[in-house]
Legacy VTK file of the C-alpha trace (Angstrom):
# vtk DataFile Version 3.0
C-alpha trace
ASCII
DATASET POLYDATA
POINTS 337 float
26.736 -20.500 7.577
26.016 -22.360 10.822
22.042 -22.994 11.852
21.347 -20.159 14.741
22.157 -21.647 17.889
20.156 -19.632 21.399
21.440 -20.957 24.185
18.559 -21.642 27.199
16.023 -20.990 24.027
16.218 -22.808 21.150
18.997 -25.154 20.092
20.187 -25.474 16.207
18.403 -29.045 16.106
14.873 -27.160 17.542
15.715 -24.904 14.392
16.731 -27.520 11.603
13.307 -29.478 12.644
11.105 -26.520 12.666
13.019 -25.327 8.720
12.241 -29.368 8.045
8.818 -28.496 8.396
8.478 -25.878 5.831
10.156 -28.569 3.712
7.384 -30.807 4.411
4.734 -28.466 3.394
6.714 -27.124 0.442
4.877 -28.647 -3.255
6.773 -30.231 -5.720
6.711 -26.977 -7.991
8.985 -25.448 -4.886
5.750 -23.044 -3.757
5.799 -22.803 -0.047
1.751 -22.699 0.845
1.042 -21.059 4.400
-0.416 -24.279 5.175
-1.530 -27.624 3.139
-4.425 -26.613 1.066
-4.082 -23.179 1.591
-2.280 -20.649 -0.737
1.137 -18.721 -1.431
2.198 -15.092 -1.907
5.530 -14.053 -3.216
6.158 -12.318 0.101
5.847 -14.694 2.311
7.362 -17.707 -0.063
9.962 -15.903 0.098
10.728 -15.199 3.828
10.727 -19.170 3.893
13.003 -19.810 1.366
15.779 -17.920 3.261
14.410 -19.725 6.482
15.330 -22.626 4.628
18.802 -21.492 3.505
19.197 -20.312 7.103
19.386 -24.200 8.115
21.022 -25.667 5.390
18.630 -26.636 3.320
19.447 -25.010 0.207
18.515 -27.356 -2.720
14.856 -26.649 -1.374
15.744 -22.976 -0.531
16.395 -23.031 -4.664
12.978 -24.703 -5.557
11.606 -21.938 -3.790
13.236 -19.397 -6.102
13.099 -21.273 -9.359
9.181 -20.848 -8.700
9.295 -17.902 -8.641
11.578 -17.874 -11.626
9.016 -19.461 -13.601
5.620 -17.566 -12.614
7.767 -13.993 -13.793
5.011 -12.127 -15.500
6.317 -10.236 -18.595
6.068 -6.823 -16.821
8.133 -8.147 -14.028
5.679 -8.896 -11.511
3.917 -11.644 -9.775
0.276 -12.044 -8.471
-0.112 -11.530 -4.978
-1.994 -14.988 -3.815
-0.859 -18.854 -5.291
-2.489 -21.853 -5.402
-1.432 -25.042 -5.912
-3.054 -25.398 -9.442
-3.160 -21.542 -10.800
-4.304 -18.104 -9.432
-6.089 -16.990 -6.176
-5.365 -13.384 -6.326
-4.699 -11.636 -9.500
-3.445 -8.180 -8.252
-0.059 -7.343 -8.290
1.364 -6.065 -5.024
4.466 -3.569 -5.035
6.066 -5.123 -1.561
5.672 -8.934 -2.631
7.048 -8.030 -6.049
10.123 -6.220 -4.226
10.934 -8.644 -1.574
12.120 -11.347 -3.968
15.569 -8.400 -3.986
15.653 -9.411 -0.230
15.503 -13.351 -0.827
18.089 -13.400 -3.760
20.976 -11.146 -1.605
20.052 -13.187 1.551
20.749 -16.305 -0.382
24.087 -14.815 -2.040
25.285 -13.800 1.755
24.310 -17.675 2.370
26.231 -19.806 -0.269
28.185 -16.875 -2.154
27.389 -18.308 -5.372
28.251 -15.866 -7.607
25.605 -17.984 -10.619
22.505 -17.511 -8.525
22.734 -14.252 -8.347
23.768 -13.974 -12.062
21.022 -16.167 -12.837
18.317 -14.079 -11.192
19.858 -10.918 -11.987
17.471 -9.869 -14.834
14.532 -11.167 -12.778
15.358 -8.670 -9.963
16.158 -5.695 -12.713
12.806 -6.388 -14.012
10.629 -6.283 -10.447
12.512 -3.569 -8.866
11.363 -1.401 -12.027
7.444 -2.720 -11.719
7.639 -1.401 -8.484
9.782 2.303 -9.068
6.903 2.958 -11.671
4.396 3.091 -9.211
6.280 5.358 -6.604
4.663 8.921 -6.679
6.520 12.368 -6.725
6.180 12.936 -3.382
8.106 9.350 -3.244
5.763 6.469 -1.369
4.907 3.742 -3.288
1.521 2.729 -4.753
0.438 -0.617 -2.766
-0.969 -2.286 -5.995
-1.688 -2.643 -9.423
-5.075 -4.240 -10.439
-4.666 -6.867 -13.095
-5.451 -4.496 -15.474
-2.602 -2.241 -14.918
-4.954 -0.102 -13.178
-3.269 1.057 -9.848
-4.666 1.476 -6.443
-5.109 5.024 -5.313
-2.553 4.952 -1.820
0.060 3.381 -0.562
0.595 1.358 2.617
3.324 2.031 5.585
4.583 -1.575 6.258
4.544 -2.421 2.334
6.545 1.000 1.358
8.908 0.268 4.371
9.309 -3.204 3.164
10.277 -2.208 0.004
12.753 0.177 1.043
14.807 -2.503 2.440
14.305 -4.753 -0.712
15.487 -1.397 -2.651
18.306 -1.372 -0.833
19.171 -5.133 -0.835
18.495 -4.960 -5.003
21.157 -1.723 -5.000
23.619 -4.200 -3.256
22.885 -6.980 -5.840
23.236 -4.327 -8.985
26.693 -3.147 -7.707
27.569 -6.813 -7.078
26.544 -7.567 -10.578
28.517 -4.590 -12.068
25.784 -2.558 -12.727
24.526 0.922 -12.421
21.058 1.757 -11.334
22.187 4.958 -9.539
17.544 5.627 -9.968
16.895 2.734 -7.306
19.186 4.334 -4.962
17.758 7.603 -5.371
13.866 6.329 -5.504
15.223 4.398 -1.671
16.269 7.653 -0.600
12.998 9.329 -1.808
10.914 6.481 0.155
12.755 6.422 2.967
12.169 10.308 3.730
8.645 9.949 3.523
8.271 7.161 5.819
10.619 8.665 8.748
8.900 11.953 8.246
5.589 12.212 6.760
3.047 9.630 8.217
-0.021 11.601 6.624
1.153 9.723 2.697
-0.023 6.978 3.812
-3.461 5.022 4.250
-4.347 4.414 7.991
-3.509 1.227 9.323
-2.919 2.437 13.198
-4.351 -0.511 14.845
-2.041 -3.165 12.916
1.600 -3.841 14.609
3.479 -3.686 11.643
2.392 -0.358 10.958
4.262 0.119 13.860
7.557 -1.652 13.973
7.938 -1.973 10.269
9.815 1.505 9.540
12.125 0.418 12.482
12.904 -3.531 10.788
13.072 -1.604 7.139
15.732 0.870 8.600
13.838 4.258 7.361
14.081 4.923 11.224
17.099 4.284 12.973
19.082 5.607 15.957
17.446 7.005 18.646
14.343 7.668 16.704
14.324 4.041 16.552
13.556 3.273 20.023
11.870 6.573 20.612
9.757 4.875 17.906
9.197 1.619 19.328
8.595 2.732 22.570
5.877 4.333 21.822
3.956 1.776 20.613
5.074 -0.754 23.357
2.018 -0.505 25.912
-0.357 -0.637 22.703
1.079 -3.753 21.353
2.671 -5.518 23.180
1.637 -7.959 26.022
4.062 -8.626 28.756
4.828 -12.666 28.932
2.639 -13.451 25.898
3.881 -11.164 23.093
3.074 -8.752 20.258
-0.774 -8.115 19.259
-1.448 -8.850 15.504
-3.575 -5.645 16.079
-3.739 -3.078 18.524
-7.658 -3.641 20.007
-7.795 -7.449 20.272
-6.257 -9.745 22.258
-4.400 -11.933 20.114
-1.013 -12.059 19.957
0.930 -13.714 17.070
4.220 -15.397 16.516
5.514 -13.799 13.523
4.637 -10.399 14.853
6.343 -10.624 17.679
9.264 -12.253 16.339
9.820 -9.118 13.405
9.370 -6.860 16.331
13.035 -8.711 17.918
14.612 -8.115 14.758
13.182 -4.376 15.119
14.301 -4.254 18.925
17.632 -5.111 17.469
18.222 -2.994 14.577
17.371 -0.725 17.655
19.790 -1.605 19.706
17.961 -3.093 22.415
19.121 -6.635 22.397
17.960 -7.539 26.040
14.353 -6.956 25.002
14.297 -8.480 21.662
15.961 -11.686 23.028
13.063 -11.246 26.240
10.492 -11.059 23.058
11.976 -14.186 21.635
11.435 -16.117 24.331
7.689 -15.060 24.639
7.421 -16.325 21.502
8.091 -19.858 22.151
4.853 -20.754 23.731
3.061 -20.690 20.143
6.055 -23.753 19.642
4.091 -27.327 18.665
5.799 -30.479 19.951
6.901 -30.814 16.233
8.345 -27.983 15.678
5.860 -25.834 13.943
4.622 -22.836 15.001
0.561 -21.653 15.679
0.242 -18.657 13.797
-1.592 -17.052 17.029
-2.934 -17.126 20.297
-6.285 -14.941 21.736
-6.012 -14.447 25.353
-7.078 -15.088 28.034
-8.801 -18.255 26.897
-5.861 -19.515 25.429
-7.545 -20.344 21.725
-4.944 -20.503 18.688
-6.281 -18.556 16.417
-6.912 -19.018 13.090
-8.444 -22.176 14.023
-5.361 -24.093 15.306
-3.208 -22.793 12.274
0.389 -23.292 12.040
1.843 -21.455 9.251
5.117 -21.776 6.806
5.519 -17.785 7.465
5.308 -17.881 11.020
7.931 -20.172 11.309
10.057 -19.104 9.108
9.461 -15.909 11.139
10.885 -17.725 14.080
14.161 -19.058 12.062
15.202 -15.038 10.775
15.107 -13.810 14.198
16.741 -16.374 15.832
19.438 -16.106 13.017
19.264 -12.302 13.867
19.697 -12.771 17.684
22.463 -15.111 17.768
24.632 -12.605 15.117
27.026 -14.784 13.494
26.533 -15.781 9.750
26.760 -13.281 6.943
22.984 -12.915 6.902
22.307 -12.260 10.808
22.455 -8.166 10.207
20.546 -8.261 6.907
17.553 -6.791 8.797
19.767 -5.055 12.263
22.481 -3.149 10.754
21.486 -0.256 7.901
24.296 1.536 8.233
LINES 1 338
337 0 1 2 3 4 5 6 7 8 9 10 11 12 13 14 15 16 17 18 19 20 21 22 23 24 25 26 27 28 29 30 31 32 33 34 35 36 37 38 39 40 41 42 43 44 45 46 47 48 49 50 51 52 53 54 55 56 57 58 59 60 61 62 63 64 65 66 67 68 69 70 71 72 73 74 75 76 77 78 79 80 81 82 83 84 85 86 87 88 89 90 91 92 93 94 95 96 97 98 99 100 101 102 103 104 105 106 107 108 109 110 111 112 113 114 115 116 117 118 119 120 121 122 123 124 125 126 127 128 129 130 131 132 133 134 135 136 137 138 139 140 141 142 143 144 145 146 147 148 149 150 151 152 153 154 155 156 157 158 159 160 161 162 163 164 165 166 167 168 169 170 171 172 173 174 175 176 177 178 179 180 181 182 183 184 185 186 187 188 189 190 191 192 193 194 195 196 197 198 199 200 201 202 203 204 205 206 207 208 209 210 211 212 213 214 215 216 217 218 219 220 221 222 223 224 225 226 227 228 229 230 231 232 233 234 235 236 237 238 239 240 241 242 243 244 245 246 247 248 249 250 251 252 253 254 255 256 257 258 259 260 261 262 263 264 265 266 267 268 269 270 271 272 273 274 275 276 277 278 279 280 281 282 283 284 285 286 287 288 289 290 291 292 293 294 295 296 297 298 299 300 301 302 303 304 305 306 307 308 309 310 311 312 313 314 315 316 317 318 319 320 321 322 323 324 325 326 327 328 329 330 331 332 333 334 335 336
């Protein structure tokens, strides 16, 4: 592995500082907080734990995980929001239970230890079945379970997309680990047709940008209905020179958003415009490295409130690892072939 590297962009030691500052922020328990004082979701913990691994710094990569480890609810889930001394959140969300299959291969492609990946094993076996129970007939997957076991009534677009790609990273770590789970690959395939070709299964969410991109980035769409896909939702989200919206009707573009929609732009294919996105980007860069979470034009406010987040940054670190192509994990979200 050898920390991404973008010529006239971002150097590797621009990237090593801004993974240092995750670091910083991480607790001593390993839980990666969105911000000092704030809280955690297994979702995005986990996107900067391999943000972490991307740059080298695995021992705290690990902490991350072991957290996780440890906070395993018996029925294989986790609660969706952290804080630093107990729960914020109580449900249990299907996509932040999943991505954890993400983290763990992403962290195998890393260091190739075969231990980790025998040591969380059993942890993945157990989420990736929480989250096949709640996938219907017609093959989209409930968004939630209330803490009573109690699910929601619909599932979301970006989660179920999500999830796809964390069904197929958990398929790679069962047939790495020897074992058969022939049902994940078949509940994927199941999930995967409804998101390329029947919209109406899920709730609503028009007006949010990773409605948009997300079935692109998951690989349910591909090909040319890739970028038939994204370019129809360019002149709605997208703000030449600034960046992606956070949501359709306002103004404010946002870092992580627009640095998912590069890796989308290149599991498309369209490299030139997800490096041009990239650069965009940059102007939400602080002096030390972090990242403001957003930016509401034209007055130029970062928004939340000055915020600079763990997720956005580690945002930042995946696509640039994405862009430059050259460690084991740079296609993990590009090529779903």
């Amino acid at each position: 592995m050898r920390t991404p590297d973008l010529d006239g962009i971002l150097s590797a030691e621009d990237l090593t500082l801004t993974a240092q500052t995750i670091a910083e922020w991480q607790l001593p328990s390993g839980m990666i907080q969105w911000f000092p004082g704030g809280h955690a979701d297994p979702w995005n913990h986990v996107e900067a734990a391999m943000a972490l691994a991307t740059c080298g710094l695995i021992d705290e990569a690990e902490r991350g995980y072991q957290w996780l480890y440890d906070l395993q609810r018996h029925d294989g889930s986790w609660h969706n929001y952290y804080i630093a001394n107990g729960i914020e959140d109580a449900k249990l969300d299907s996509n932040c239970v999943a991505y954890l299959a993400t983290g763990v291969w992403h962290h195998y492609l890393t260091t190739n230890d075969r231990g980790f990946l025998e040591t969380y094993w059993p942890v993945i076996d157990r989420a990736v079945e929480f989250v096949l129970d709640l996938q219907t007939k017609r093959g989209e997957i409930i968004w939630a379970r209330r803490p009573d076991g109690t699910p929601w009534s619909y599932a979301l677009l970006t989660g179920s997309s999500s999830i796809s790609h964390s069904l197929a990273c958990a398929s790679k770590i069962a047939a790495a680990m020897g074992q058969e789970r022939d049902h994940w690959i078949e509940g994927r395939s199941r999930l995967v047709d409804v998101i390329a070709n029947q919209p109406a299964a899920f709730e609503p969410k028009e007006r949010w940008a990773m409605d948009w991109y997300y079935p692109v980035l998951s690989g349910a769409v591909v090909g040319d209905e890739a970028r038939k896909h994204l370019a129809e939702g360019w002149e709605r989200f997208a703000m030449p020179g600034k960046g992606i919206r956070c949501v359709s009707d306002r103004p404010w573009v946002t870092a992580a958003e627009t640095c998912e929609c590069v890796i989308a732009h290149l599991a498309a294919g369209e490299d030139t415009l997800a490096r041009t996105l990239f650069t965009w980007a940059q102007a939400l860069r602080d002096r030390d490295g972090r990242y403001f979470t957003g930016i509401v034009f034209p007055e130029l406010v970062h928004f939340p409130d000055n915020e600079r987040s763990t997720y956005t940054a580690a945002a930042v670190i995946l696509a640039a690892d994405a862009l430059e192509g050259i460690n084991p994990t740079s296609s993990l979200f590009t090529n779903h072939d």
